[in-house]
C-alpha positions as CSV (number, residue, x, y, z in Angstrom):
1,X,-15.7,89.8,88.1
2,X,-16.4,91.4,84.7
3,X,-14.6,89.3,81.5
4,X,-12.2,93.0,80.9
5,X,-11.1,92.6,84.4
6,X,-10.8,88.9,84.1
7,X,-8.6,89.3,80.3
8,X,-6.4,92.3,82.3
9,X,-5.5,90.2,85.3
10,X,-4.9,86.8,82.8
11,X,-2.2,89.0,81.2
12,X,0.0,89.9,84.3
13,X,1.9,86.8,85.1
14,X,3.6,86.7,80.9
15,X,4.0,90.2,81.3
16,X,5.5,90.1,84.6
17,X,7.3,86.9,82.9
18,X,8.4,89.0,79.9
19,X,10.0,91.9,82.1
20,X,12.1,89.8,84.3
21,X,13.2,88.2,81.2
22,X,13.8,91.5,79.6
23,X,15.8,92.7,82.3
24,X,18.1,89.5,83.0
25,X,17.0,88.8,86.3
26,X,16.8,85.4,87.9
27,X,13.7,83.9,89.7
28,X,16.1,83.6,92.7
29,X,17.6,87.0,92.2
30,X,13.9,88.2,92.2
31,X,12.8,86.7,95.1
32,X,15.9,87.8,97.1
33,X,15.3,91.3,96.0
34,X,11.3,91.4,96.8
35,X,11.2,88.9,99.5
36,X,8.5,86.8,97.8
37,X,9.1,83.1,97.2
38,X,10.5,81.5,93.9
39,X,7.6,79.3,93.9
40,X,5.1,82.0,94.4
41,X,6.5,84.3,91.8
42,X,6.9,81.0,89.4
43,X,3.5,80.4,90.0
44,X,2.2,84.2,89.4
45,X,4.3,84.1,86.4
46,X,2.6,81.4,85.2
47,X,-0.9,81.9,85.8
48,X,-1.3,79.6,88.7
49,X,-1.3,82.7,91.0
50,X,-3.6,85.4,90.9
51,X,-2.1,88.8,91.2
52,X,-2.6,90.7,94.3
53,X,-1.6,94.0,95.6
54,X,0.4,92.5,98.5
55,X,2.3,90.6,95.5
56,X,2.4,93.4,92.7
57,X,3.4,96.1,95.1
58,X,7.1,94.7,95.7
59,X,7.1,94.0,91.9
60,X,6.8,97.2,91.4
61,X,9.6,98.8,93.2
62,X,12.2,96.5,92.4
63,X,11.5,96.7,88.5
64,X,10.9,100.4,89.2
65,X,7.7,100.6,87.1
66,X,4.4,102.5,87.7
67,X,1.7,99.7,89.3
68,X,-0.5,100.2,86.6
69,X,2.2,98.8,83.6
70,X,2.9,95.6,85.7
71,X,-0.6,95.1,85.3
72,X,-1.4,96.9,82.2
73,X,-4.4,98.5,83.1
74,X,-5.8,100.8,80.2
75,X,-4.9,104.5,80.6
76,X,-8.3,106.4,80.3
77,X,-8.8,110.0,79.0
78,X,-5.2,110.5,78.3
79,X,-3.9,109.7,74.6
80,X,-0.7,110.6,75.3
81,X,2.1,107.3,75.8
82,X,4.0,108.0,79.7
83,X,7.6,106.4,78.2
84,X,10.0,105.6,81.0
85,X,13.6,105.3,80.7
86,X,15.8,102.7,81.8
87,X,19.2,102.4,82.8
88,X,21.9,99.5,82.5
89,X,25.6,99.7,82.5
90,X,25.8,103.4,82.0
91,X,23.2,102.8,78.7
92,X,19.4,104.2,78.8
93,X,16.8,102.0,77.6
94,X,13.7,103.8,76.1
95,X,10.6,101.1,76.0
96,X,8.5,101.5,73.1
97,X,6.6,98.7,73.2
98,X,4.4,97.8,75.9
99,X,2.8,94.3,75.2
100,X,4.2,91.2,77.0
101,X,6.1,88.7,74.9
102,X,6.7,88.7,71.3
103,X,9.1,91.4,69.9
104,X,10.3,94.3,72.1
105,X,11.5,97.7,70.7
106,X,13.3,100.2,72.7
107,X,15.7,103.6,71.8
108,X,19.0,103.3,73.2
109,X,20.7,106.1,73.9
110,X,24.9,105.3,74.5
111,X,26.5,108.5,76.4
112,X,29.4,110.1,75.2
113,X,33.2,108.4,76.7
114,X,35.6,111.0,77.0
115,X,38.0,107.3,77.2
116,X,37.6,104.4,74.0
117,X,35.5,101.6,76.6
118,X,36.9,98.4,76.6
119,X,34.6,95.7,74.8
120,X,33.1,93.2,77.0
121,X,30.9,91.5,74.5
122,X,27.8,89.6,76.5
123,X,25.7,86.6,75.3
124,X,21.8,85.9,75.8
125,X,18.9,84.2,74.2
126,X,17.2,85.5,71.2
127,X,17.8,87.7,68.2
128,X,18.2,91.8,67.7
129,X,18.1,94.1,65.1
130,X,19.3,97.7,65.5
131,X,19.1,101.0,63.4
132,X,21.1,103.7,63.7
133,X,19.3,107.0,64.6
134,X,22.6,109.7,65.1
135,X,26.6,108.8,66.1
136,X,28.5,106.1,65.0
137,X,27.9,102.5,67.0
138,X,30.3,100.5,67.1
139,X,29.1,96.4,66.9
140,X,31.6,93.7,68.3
141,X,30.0,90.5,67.1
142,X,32.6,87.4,67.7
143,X,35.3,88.5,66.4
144,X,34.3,90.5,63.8
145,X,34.8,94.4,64.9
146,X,32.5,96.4,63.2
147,X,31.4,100.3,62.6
148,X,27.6,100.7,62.0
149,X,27.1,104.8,60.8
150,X,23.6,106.6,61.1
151,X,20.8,104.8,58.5
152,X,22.6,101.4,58.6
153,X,20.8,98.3,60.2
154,X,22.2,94.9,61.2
155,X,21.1,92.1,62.9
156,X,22.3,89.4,64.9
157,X,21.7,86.0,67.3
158,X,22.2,87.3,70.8
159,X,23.7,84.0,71.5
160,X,27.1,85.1,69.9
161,X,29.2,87.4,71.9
162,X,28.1,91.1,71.1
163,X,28.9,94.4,72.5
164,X,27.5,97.4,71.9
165,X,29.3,101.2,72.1
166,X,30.4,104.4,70.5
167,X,33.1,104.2,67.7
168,X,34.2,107.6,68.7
169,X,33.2,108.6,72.2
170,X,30.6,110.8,70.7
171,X,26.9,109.9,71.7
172,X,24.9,107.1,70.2
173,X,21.0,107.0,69.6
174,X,19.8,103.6,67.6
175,X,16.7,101.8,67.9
176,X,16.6,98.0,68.7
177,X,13.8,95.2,68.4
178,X,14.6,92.4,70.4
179,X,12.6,89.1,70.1
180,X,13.4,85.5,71.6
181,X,15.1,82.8,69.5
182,X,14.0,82.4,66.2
183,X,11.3,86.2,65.5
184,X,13.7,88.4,63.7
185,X,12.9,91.4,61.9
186,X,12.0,91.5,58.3
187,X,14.7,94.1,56.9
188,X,17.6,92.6,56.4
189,X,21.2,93.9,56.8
190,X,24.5,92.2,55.6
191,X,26.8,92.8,57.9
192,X,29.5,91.7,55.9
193,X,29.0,95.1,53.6
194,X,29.6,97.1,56.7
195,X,33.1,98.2,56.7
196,X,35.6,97.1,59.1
197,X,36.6,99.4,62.3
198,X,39.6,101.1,61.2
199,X,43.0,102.5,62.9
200,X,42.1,100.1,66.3
């Protein structure tokens, strides 16, 4: 086996690691959706395992994700980047970034609410900062109720209860890096200069 093929197939169990992670899923929940074992996939994740089709091929479908991004093989001839959408709790996910690990940036787009939704702030590990693109977001964080307008930044410990929506039922377009505790961004936005959500 060539050293390329070798580096390529090193690479799939942190970035098989990275997109469970990414998505919120469980090794448990994993296995009971693929029918591979917790100790397999642990050990595929890790390295232990070398990747097979048999093993990728499940992968795959439950992550919904082309075979050839699980394993990152190089896209030849083609200069153009294949982006596909992802959706969670009514929100789609745009993945810009395609490297395991590290920091992840994706567009989010937030539909339009013909209804206000009622917050249900959420809690995970590591940190995210988010710009604005079009709309106005509106950024529960604690208890602090906030209204973030287009070209505004803020950023934020995903370990304190955040939700993210529209502050007028009007579509919302932003981008987001998100990076495990501790890699933040370098721009910096106070959120205590962004004025308070009014007339809730």
């Amino acid at each position: 086996m060539d050293r390329g093929t070798e580096d390529v197939l090193d690479a799939v169990g942190p970035r098989l690691r990275a997109l469970r992670r990414e998505r919120g899923i469980t090794l448990a929940d994993l296995a009971a959706a693929t029918g591979v074992s917790e100790s397999t996939l642990s050990r595929l994740e890790s390295g232990r395992r070398r990747a097979t089709l048999e093993l990728l091929l499940p992968l795959a479908r439950t992550y919904d994700v082309p075979l050839d991004d699980l394993v990152g093989a190089p896209r030849t001839g083609d200069p153009r980047i294949h982006l596909k959408p992802i959706r969670r709790f009514g929100i789609t996910f745009v993945p810009l970034s395609r490297r395991p690990g590290g920091v992840h940036a994706f567009k989010m787009i937030i539909p339009a609410q013909p209804e206000p939704l009622e917050p249900n702030p959420q809690t995970h590990e590591g940190f995210e900062w988010l710009y604005v693109l079009n709309g106005r977001l509106r950024l529960v964080l604690g208890e602090r109720d906030l209204i973030v307008p287009p070209g505004e930044a803020a950023e934020f410990d995903t370990n304190l209860p955040h939700w993210l929506g529209s502050a007028d039922g009007a579509v919302v377009e932003l981008l987001i890096l998100f990076g495990p505790h501790g890699m933040r961004a370098h721009v910096r936005a106070d959120a205590g200069a962004l004025p308070p959500v009014t007339g809730r």
